[in-house]
N, C-alpha and C positions, 0 to 999 in steps of 0.2 A: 845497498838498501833502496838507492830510485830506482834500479828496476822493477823489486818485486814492489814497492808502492805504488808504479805506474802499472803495472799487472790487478792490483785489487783495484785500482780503479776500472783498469778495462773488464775485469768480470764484474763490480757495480754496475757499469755502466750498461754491458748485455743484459744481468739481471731486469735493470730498468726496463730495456726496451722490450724483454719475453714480459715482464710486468706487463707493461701499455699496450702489446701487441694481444695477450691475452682479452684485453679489457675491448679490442675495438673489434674483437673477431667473436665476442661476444655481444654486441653494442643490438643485435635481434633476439636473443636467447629471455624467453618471458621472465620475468622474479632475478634476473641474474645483478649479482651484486660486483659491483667493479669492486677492484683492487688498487692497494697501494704500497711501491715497493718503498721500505724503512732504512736507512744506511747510519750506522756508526762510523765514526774515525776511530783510529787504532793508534794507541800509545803505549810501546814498552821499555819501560825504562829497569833499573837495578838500585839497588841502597843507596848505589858510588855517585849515581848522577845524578848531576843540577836540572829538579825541574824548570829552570829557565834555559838551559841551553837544549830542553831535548825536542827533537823534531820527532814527530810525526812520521806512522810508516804505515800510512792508507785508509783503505773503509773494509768495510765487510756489510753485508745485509743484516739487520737486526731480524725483521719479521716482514712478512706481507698480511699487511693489515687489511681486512674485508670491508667496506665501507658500506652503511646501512642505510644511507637517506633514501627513503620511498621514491620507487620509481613512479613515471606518471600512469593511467588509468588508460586504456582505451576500451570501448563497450562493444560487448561481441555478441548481445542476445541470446545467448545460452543460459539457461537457467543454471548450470554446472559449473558455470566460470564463476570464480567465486577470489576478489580482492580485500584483503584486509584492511582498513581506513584507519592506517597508526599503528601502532607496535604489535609484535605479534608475528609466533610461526605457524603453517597448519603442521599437522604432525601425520607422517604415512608412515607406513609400519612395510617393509622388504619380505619381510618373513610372519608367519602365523604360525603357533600352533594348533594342534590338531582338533582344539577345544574353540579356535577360531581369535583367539588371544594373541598378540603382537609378541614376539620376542625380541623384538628389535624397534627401537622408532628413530627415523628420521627429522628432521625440521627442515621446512620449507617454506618461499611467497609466492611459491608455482602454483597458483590456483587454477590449471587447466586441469578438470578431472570432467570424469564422465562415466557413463556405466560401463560396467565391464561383462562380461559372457556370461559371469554366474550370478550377476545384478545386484552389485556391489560398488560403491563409487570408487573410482581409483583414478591415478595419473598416467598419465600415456608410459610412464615406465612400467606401471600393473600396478602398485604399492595402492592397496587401500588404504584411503582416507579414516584416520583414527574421530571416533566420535562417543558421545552421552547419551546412557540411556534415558529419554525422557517418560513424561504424562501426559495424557491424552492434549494438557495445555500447552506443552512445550517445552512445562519446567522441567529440571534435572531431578532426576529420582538419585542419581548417584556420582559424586563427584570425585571419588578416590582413583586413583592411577591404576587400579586395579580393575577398575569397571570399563576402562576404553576397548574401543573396538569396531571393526566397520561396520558398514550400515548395510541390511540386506533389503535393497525398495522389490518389494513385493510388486511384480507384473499386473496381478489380479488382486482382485477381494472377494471374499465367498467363495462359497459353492454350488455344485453342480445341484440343484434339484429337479429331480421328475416332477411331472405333473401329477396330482390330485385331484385340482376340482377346476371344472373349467364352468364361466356364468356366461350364454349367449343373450345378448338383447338381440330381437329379429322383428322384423314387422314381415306379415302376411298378409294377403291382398284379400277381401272379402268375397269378392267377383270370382268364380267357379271359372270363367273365361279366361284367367288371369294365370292358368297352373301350369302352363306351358305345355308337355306334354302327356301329362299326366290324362288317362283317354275316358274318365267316371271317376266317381264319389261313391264309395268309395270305388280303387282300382280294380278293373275287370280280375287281371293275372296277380298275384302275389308277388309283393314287396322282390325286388330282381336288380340288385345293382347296376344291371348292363343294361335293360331293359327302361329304357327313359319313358315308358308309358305308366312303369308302376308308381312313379312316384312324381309330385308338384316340383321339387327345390334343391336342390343340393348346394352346399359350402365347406371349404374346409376348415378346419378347426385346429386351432392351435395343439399339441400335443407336446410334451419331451420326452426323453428319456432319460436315465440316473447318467449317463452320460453328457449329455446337455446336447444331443443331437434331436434333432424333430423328426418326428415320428409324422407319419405320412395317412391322417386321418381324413375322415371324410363323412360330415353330416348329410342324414338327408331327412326328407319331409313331407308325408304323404297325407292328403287332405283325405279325411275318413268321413265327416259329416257336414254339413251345410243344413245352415238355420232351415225348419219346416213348423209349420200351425201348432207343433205339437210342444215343439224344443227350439227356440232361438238359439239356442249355444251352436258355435262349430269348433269343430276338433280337427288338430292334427296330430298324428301320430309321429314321431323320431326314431329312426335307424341310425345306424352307424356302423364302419368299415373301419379297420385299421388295415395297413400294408395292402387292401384291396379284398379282406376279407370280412363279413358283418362278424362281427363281437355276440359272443355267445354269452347271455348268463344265467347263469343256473340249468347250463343244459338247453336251453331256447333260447329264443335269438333276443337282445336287447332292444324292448320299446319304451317308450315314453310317450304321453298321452300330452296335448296343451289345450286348454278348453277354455275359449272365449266368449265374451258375454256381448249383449248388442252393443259396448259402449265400447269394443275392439280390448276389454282388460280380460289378463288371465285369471279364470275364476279360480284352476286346480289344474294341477302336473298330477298323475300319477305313475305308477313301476319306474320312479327314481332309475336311470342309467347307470348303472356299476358296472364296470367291463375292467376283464385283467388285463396285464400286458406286464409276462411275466410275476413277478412278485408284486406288481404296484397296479393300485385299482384306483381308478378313474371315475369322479362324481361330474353329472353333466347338470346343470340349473339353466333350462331356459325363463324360469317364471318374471323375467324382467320387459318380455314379448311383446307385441302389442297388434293388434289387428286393425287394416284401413282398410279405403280405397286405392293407395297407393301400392306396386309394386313390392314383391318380395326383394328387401333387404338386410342386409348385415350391418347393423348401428354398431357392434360393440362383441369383439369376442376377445373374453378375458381367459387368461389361467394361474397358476400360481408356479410354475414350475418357472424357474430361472438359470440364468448362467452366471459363471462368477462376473463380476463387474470390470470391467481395464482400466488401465491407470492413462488417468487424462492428463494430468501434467503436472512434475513437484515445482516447489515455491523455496525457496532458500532467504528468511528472511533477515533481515540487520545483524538480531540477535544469533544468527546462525541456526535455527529450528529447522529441522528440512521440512515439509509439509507435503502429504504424497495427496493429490485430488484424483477422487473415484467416480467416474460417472459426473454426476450435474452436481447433486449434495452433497458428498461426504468426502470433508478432509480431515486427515489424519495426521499425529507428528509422529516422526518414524523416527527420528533423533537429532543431537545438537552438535553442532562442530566443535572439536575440541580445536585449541591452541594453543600456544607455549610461550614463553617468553624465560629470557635468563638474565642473571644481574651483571653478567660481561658477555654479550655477545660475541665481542670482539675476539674471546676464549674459543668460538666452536672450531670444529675441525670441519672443513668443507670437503665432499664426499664427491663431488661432480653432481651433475643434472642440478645444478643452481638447490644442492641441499646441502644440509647440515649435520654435524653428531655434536652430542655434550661431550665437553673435554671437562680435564680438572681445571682448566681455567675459566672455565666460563660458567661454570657452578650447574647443581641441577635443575633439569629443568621446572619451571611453574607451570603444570598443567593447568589450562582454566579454559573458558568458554568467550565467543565475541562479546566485546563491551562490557566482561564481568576483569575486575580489578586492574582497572588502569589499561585493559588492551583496548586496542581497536576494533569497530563494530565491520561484520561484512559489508561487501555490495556485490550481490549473487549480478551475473551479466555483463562482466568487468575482468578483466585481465590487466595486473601490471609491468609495463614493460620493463626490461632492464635502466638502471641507474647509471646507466654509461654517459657521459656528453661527448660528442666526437668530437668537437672542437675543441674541448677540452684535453682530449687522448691524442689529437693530434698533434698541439703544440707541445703536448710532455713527448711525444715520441720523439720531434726537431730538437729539445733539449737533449734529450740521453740520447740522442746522436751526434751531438756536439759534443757533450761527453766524452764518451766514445773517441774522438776523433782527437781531443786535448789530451785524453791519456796514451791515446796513442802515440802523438807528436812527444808525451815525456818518454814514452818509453824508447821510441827513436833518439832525441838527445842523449837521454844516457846509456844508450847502445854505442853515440857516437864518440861519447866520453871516453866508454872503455877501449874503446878502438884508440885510441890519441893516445892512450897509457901504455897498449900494449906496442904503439909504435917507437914509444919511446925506449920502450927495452931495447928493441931493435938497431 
């Protein structure tokens, strides 16, 4: 019986040291939870025998216990790095199905995630981050275990719109000297885009298309009448070019009249600018204009056509809300972190990648949210490291080495024991 007693102790004792040796070769491993090995003694006794005379016949491992004390914080400025402050797992899901719904969920304190290819938060293993669907405030619209799921952070916002109506404020020079090549008031030859004699001005003008590509427009401005005894008003007339071609409408070419009064104000526009481009027609409004002494300028050209918005940076706050910001003004909540927690941790089955499964020990799990019933609130920009001490893992490794080396020394004696007996047959 002392051999096979000094035998459970020397696998106790290797046990220990793959224990402590796991724990130090982890001691970088982010969220990683040290371990601790458990050992019983072993007593077998029968009806016939005196519990005072009976000795002991070794150890054996009870359990390797997962120890849970929060590791420390380090800050990595990433908005995605995301530490739980107190109790509390995030929950990622391995698998999806087809409807986008977890079949599976893991527990984890590995809060390194980030976006993934189809713009989904996830952990460097892929497993998206389980979460709440929120309200535009943040709050939870749905807290059943039925509703979790990841989160899709949308790239953009909006859409593509064509242009419709574009408003030019312009200022035009009163001075006839001032038209650049324009060669008479009005122009000798007829309006000729190539022809820089026909016309005072040209600018280009904003344009899109339903795609959100620009379109390749081009105003111009020809000085038709200059103040006389008879009419202080002057007028310019407006053409227009798209892709290098003037814009036909209704069959003739597209003008527009601007007519100003001695005080440089626009009295009256008339033949409104409508031009197609394709299915989408195009309002032009210069009547914002204004007439100096000063140089032909471009103060202000507006349109309404847009592109969708990009996403300028999420926010992950306390409460766990993710917050997606659009542009300058608009932020949105796109959802809430879900978390877990169980009434025996101690119960989970550990899956590798510093996760976890619910076992029957360790009961099911509490879905909930940061800071909601007793969990700990986030800190989005925060990674926590493993809960290893190495000075701590070292000196237990110098024990179950000693170990080790005392059971050995029993199992040598009574190796030497039986050698003495069988020489005595001898």
């Amino acid at each position: 019986m002392s051999m096979t007693t000094a035998l459970s102790g020397l696998i106790a004792a290797q046990q220990d040291i793959s224990t402590t040796s796991h724990n130090i070769a982890n001691v970088g491993t982010n969220a990683f939870r040290k371990s601790r090995a458990e050992f019983q003694d072993d007593y077998y006794t029968t009806p016939m025998d005196s519990f005072r005379t009976v000795v002991g016949s070794g150890t054996h491992m009870s359990r390797v216990a997962v120890q849970f004390e929060q590791g420390n914080f380090v800050a990595t400025g990433q908005t995605l790095d995301m530490a739980i402050q107190g109790a509390g797992f995030f929950a990622v899901s391995p698998q999806l199905d087809l409807q986008g719904k977890p079949t599976e969920i893991q527990y984890t304190r590995n809060g390194a995630f980030s976006l993934d290819a189809s713009g989904q938060i996830a952990d460097s293993a892929g497993r998206p981050l389980m979460t709440w669907p929120v309200a535009q405030d943040g709050s939870m619209l749905d807290s059943n275990t039925s509703a979790l799921s990841p989160v899709q952070i949308p790239l953009t916002r909006g859409e593509f719109t064509a242009t419709t109506d574009m408003t030019l404020d312009l200022n035009f020079p009163v001075d006839d000297a001032m038209l650049n090549n324009q060669d008479a008031v009005p122009p000798t030859n007829a309006f000729d885009p190539d022809d820089s004699t026909t016309y005072a001005f040209s600018t280009p003008v904003p344009v899109m298309d339903g795609n959100g590509e620009s379109v390749e427009a081009r105003a111009y401005f020809i000085k038709t009448k200059s103040p006389d005894p008879l009419d202080d008003t002057t007028v310019y007339e407006m053409r227009m070019t798209v892709d290098g071609l003037e814009v036909p409408s209704a069959n003739a070419p597209a003008t527009e009249t601007i007519t100003f009064d001695t005080l440089g104000r626009v009295t009256a526009t008339s033949g409104t600018m409508e031009f197609g481009d394709g299915a989408v027609e195009y309002t032009i409004d210069p009547s914002a204009s204004s007439l100096s002494e000063d140089p032909f300028a471009v103060m202000a050209a507006n349109h309404n056509g847009e592109n969708p918005i990009g996403l300028s940076n999420l926010e992950v706050d306390q409460m766990g809300v993710i917050w997606a910001n659009y542009g300058s003004d608009e932020r949105i909540a796109l959802a809430r972190v879900a978390v877990a927690n169980f009434s025996n941790p101690q119960g989970l089955r550990q899956t590798g990648n510093a996760s976890f499964e619910a076992a029957a020990e360790s009961g099911e799990p509490m879905h909930t949210a940061p800071g909601e019933d007793g969990l700990g609130q986030l800190q989005s920009g925060m990674l926590e490291r493993s809960n290893v001490d190495l000075t701590e893992e070292l000196v237990n490794l110098i024990t179950a080495q000693r170990n080790y080396q005392a059971n050995a020394k029993a199992m040598e004696t009574s190796s030497s024991l039986m050698q003495t007996i069988m020489n005595i047959r001898n």
